[in-house]
C-alpha positions in Angstrom: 153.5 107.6 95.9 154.2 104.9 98.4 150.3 105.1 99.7 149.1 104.8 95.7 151.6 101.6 95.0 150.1 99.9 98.4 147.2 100.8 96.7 147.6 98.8 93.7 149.0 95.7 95.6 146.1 95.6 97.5 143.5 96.0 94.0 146.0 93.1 92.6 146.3 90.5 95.4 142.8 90.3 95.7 142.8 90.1 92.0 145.3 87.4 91.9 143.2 84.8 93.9 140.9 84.7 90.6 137.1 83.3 91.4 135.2 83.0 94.5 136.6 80.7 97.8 133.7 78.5 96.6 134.9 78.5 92.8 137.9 77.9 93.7 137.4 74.7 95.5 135.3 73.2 93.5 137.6 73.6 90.6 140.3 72.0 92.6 138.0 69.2 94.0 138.4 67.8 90.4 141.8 67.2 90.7 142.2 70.4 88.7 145.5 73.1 89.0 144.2 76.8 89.6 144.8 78.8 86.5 147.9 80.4 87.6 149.5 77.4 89.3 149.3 76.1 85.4 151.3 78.8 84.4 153.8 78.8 86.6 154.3 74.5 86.2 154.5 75.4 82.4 157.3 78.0 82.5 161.0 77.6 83.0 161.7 77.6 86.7 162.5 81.2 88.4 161.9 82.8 85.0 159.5 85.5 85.4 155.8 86.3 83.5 155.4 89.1 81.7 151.3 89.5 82.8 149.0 91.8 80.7 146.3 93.5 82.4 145.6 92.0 85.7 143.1 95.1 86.2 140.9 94.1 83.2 137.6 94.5 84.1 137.9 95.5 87.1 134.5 97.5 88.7 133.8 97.2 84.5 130.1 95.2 85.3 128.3 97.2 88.0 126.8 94.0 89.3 129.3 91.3 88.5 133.0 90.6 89.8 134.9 89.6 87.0 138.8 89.0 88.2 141.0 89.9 85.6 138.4 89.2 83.3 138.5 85.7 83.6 141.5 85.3 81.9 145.2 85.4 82.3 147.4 86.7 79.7 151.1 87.1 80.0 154.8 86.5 78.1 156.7 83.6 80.1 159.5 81.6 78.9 159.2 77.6 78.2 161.9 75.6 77.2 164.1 79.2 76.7 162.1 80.6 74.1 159.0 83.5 74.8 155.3 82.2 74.4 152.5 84.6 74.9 150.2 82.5 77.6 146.5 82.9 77.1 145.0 80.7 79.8 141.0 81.0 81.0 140.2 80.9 84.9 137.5 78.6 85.4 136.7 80.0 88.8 135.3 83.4 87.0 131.9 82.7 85.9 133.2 79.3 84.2 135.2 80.7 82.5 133.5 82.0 80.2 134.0 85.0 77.8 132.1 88.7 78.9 133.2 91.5 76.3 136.1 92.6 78.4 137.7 88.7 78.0 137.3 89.0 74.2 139.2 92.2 73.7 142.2 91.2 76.4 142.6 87.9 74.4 142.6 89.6 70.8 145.0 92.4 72.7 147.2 89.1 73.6 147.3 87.8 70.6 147.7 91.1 68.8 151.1 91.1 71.1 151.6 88.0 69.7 151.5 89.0 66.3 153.6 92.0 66.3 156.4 90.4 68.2 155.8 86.9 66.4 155.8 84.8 69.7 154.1 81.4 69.8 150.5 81.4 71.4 149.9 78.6 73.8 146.3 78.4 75.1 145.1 77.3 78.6 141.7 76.3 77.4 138.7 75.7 80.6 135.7 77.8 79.2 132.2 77.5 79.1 132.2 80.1 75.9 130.9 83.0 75.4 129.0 84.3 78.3 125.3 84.3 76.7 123.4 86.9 78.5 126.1 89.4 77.0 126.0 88.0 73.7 125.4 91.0 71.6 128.9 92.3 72.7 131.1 89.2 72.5 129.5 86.9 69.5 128.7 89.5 66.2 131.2 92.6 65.7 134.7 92.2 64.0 136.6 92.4 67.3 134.5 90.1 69.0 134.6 86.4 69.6 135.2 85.3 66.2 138.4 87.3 66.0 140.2 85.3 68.1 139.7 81.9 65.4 141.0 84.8 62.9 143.6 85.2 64.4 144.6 82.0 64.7 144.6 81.2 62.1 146.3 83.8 59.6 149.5 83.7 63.0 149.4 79.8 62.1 149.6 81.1 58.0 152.6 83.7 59.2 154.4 80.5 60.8 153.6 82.2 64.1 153.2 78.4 66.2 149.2 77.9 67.7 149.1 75.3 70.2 146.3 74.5 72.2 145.7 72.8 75.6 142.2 71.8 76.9 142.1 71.2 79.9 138.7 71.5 80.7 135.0 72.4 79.0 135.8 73.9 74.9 132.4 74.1 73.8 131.2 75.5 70.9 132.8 78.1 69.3 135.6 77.7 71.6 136.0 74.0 70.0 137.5 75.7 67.1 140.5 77.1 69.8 141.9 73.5 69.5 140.6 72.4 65.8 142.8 75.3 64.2 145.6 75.2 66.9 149.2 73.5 65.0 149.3 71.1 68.1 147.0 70.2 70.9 146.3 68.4 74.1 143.8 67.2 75.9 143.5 66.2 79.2 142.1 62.8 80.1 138.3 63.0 81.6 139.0 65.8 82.1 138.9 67.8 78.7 135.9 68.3 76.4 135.7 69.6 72.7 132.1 69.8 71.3 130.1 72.0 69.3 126.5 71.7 71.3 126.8 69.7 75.2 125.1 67.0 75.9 121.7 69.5 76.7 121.6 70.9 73.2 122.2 67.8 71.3 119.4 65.8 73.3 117.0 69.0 72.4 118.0 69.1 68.7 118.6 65.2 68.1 117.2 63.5 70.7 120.4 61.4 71.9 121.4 60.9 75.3 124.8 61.4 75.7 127.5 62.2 78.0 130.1 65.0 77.9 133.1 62.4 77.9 131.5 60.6 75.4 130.6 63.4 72.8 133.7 65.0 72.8 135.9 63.8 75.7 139.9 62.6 75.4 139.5 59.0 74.3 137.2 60.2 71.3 139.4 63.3 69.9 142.5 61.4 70.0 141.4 58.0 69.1 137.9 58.6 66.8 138.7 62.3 65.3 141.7 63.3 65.5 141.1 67.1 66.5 143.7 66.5 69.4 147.3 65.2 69.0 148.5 64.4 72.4 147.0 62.6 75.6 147.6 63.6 78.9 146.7 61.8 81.6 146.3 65.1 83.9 147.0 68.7 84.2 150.8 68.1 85.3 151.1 65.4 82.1 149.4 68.1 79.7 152.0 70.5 80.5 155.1 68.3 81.0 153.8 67.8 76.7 153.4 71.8 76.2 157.1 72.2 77.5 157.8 69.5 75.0 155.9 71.0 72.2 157.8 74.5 72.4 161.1 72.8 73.3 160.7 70.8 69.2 159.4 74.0 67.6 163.6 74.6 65.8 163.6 78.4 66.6 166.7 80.1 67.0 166.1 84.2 67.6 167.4 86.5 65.6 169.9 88.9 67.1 168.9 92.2 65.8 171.0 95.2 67.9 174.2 94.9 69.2 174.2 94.0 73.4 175.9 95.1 76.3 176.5 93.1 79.3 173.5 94.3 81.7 175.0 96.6 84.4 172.4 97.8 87.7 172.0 101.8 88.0 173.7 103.5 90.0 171.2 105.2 92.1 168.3 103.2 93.6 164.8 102.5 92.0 163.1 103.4 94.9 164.0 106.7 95.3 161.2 107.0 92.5 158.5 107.1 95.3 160.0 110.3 96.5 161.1 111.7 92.9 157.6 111.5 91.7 155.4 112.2 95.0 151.2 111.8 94.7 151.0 115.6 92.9 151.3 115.6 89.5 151.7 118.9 89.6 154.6 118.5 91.1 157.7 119.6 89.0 160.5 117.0 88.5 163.6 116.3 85.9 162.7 113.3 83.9 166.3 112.5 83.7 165.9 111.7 87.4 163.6 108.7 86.2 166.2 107.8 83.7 169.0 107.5 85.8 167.2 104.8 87.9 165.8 102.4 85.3 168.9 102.4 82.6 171.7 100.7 82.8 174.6 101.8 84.9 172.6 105.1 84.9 174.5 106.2 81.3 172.4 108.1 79.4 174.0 109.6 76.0 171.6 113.1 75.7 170.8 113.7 72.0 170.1 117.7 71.2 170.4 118.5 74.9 170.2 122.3 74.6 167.3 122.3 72.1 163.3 122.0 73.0 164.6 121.6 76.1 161.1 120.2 77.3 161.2 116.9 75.8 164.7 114.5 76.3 165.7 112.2 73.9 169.1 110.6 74.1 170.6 106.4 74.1 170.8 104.5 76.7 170.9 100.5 77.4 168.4 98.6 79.5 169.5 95.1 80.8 172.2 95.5 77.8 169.4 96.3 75.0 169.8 99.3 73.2 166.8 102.1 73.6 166.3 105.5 72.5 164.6 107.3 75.3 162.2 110.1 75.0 160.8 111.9 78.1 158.7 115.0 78.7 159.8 117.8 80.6 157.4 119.9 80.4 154.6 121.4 77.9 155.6 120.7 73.6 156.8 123.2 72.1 157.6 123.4 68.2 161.4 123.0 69.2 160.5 120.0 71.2 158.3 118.4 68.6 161.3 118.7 66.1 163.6 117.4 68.2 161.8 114.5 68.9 161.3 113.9 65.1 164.7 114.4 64.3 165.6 111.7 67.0 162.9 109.2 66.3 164.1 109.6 62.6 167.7 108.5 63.8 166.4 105.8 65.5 164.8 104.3 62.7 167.4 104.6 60.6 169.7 102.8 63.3 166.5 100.3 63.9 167.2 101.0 67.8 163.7 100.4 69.8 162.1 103.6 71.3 161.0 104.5 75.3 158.0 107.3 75.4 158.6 108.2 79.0 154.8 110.1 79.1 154.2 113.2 81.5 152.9 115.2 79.4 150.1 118.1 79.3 150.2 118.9 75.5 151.1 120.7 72.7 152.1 124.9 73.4 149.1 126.7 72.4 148.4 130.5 71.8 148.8 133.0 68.8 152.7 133.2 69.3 152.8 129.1 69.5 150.3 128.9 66.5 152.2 131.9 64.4 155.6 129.7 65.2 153.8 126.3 63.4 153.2 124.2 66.4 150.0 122.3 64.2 152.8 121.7 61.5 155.8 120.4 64.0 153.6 119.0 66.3 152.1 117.0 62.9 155.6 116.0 62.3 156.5 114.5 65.7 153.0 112.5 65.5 153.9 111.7 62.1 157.4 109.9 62.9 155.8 108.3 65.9 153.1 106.5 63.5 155.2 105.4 60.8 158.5 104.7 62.8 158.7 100.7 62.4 161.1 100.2 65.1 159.1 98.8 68.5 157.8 101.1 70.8 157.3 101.2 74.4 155.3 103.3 76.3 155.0 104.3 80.1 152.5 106.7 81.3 154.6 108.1 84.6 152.4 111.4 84.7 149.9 112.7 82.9 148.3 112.2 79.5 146.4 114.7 78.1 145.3 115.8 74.7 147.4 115.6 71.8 150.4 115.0 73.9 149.1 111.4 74.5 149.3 111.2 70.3 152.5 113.1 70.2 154.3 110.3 73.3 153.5 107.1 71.4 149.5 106.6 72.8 147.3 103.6 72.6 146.4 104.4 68.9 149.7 104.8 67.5 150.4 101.3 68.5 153.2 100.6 71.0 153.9 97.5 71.0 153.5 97.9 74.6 151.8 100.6 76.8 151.8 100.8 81.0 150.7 103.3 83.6 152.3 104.3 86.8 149.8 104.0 89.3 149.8 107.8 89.7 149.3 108.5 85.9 146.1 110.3 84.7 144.4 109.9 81.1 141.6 111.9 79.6 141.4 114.6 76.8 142.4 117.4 78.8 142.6 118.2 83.0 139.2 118.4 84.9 139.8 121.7 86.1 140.2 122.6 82.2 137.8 120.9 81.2 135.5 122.4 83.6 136.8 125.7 83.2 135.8 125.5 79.1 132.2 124.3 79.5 131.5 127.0 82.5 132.9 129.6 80.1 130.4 128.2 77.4 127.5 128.7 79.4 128.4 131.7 80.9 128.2 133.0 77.1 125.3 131.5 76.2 123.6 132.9 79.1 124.9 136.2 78.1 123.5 136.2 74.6 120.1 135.7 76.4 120.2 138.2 78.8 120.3 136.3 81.5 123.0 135.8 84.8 125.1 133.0 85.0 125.0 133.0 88.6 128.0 131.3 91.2 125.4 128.2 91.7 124.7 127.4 88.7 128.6 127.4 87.3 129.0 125.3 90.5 126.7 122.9 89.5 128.3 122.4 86.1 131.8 122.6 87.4 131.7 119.6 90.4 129.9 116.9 88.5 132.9 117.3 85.5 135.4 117.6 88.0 134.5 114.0 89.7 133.8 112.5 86.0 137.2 113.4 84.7 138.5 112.6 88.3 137.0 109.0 87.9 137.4 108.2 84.2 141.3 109.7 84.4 142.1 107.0 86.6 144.5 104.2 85.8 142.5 101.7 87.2 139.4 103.1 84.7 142.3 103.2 82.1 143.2 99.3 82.4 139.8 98.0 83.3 139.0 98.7 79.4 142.5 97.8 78.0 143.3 101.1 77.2 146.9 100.2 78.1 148.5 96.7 78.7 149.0 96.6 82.6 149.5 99.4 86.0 152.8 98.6 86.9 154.4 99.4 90.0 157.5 102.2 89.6 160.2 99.8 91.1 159.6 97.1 88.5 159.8 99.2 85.2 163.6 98.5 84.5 162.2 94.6 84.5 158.9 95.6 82.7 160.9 97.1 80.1 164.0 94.6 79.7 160.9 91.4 79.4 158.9 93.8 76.9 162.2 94.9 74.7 163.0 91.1 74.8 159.8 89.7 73.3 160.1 92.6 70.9 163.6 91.4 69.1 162.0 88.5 68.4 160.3 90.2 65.0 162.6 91.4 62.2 162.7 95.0 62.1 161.4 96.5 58.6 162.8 99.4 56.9 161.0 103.2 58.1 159.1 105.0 55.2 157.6 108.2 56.7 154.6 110.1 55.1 155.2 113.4 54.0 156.5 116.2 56.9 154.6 119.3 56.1 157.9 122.2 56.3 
């Protein structure tokens, strides 16, 4: 595991530095702050960020390096209360918005929604990037959905503010326009519509950036922005001071503990977990380092013993823990009902510690009703309206990813262990089913499926499912919300159930459990 965490640093630092050396001094030649020294000027001091997929994008464009897809998205604390940052990195490519940008910041602000957290915006964009047009400008999730969303958060009282700090051209103008409150930054900023090249080709007038849409103009001639700042520093000294007048008190939803450390080390996890997942471990052993004081109150402890499920309390917020053990069974799916039911009903949040191959299959498993309990443990995970976490610490395979709280039954939040794999099923099972396949289809003709043959099916699905199980594949496409390295999870989870209490939780109606 150690190996496969060093790993990920490495992917990460080199993310971290954003755009090119080149990029990168250029942008600060202007007097300009890199994207994340913003970030951290804007949040409290030694508060941490919360960041969501540093790995988007990554090895996504054959031919194009796009760090962290050109944009850094993260939950950080200003003035005491938890904004969700969306901020663009000027040294990627301008800025500007490939399809991978557009889904992280409608993931973002999809986080934002859910756990109704004000959105500040970061804006120093060139728009979206044109050669890829088809895939950012025209589809429901694309470029436009981000205006749509803020605008109906803005509607739900969910606070928009905006701060341009650089180019905000064309549809990007509307990022400020529709924001509550924004800033811009003295000759520095720029709002238009069409820049100074389009307008001389469709009018004829000669004008400059500054002039067509620059600070003196918005906040002295149109009014789109509310606030002048005479420099990056200024701009956010005004965000802090934005958030700090927004009158927000949270709601305290579940009753708190004081936060007490484990009692056994977090990284002993290197060694619990190892590089084989087919290595056989207690989950309870991951339990006991992440919760607090290592208390964990086991719910149903001698039934479907391959799924746990108890209470426990992480940085003094109250969580109901489920964790695989081994393969479903129909005992283990009706536990984990049963308990997810409770914890609705108590409006506790919910852990999905995911190692899991699947659901039991075979005539016994099938005679018992595992489609019908397994329907009901994937039923109480899609209607349960408490929040959901989700961390992929193994593997993810098949139904079991539905069944543990997956990407489609929305968790508010979903991260992968380095180690963790994700695809439909194993490659060697996946292999073995499509050689098995051909084999009968060869014998139907009459012919012989010979040893090369089945080898030549068998390697290229083995290195396809090797490459697209991968959590870096995973994350590069936002199929979870960051790789996350095992010692920080206790954190992870304490910033993540935080942001969470910040939305009432609704009453639980669940569909109908087929008996």
């Amino acid at each position: 595991m150690t190996k496969t965490v060093e790993e990920l640093k490495t992917i990460t630092k080199r993310i971290t530095l954003g755009g090119a050396a080149e990029a990168r001094e250029r942008h600060t030649s202007k007097n300009k702050l890199l994207v994340r020294d913003r970030i951290d000027k804007l949040l409290d001091p030694n508060t941490p960020f919360l960041e969501f997929s540093q790995l988007a994008g990554y090895l996504l464009y054959d031919d194009e390096d796009v760090p962290a897809a050109g944009l850094i998205t993260g939950i950080g604390q200003i003035e005491g209360r938890e904004c969700v940052i969306v901020a663009n990195d000027a040294t990627v490519k301008g800025g500007t918005y490939y399809p991978v940008t557009v889904k992280k910041q409608v993931r973002a602000q999809e986080i934002a929604r859910e756990n109704r957290l004000p959105c500040v915006y970061l804006v120093d964009s060139g728009g979206a990037n044109l050669p890829r047009q088809a895939d950012v400008f025209p589809d429901k999730e694309h470029f436009g959905r981000t205006f749509y969303n803020e605008a109906t958060m803005s509607a739900l009282g969910i606070p928009q503010i905006a701060v341009v700090m650089g180019s905000c051209t064309a549809g990007g103008a509307y990022v400020p326009a529709m924001a509550d409150q924004s800033i811009i930054v003295r000759r520095q900023g720029t709002i238009f519509l069409a820049g100074p090249p389009l307008v001389k080709a469709a009018t004829g007038e000669v004008v400059s950036a500054e002039e067509l849409g620059g600070g003196d103009l918005h906040c002295r001639q149109s009014g789109v922005t509310d606030y002048y700042a005479m420099d990056d520093a200024h701009a956010l000294h005004l965000t802090r001071r934005i958030v700090a007048n927004l009158n927000y008190i949270k709601p305290q939803q579940v009753l708190m503990k004081p936060s007490v450390e484990p009692l056994y080390p977090a990284d002993e996890l290197y060694g619990i977990i190892g590089d084989n997942l087919k290595r056989v471990y207690d989950v309870r052993e991951v339990i006991a380092r992440i919760v607090d004081g290592s208390e964990f109150d086991e719910f149903k402890k001698l039934y479907g013993e391959t799924l746990v499920t108890g209470f426990a309390h992480i940085h003094g917020y109250p969580v109901g823990i489920l964790g695989n053990n081994g393969v479903l069974f129909s005992e283990s799916a009706l536990k984990g009902a049963h308990f997810i039911e409770l914890c609705s009903q108590l409006k506790i949040p919910l852990l999905f510690l995911q190692n899991i191959t699947g659901f039991m299959v075979g005539r016994d498993a099938e005679a018992g009703g595992i489609a019908k309990n397994g329907a009901k443990l994937v039923t109480a995970v899609a209607c349960t309206q408490v929040p959901k976490i989700t961390v992929i610490i193994g593997g993810s395979y098949g139904a079991g990813n539905y069944g543990m709280a997956g990407r489609s039954y929305s968790p508010r939040f979903l991260y992968m262990w380095p180690n963790a794999r994700i695809s439909v099923m194993g490659g060697e099972q996946a292999a073995q089913v499509l050689t098995q396949i051909t084999a009968e289809q060869r014998k139907r003709q009459g012919k012989k499926f010979t040893a090369e043959e089945e080898q030549s099916i068998r390697e290229p699905i083995l290195r396809k499912y090797d490459y697209e199980g991968s959590p870096y594949f995973s994350s590069a496409r936002l199929w979870d919300d960051g790789v996350i390295d095992p010692l920080d999870t206790r954190l992870v989870l304490a910033l993540s159930l935080s942001a969470a209490l910040n939305a009432p939780i609704p009453e639980t109606h669940f569909g109908i459990f087929r008996m």
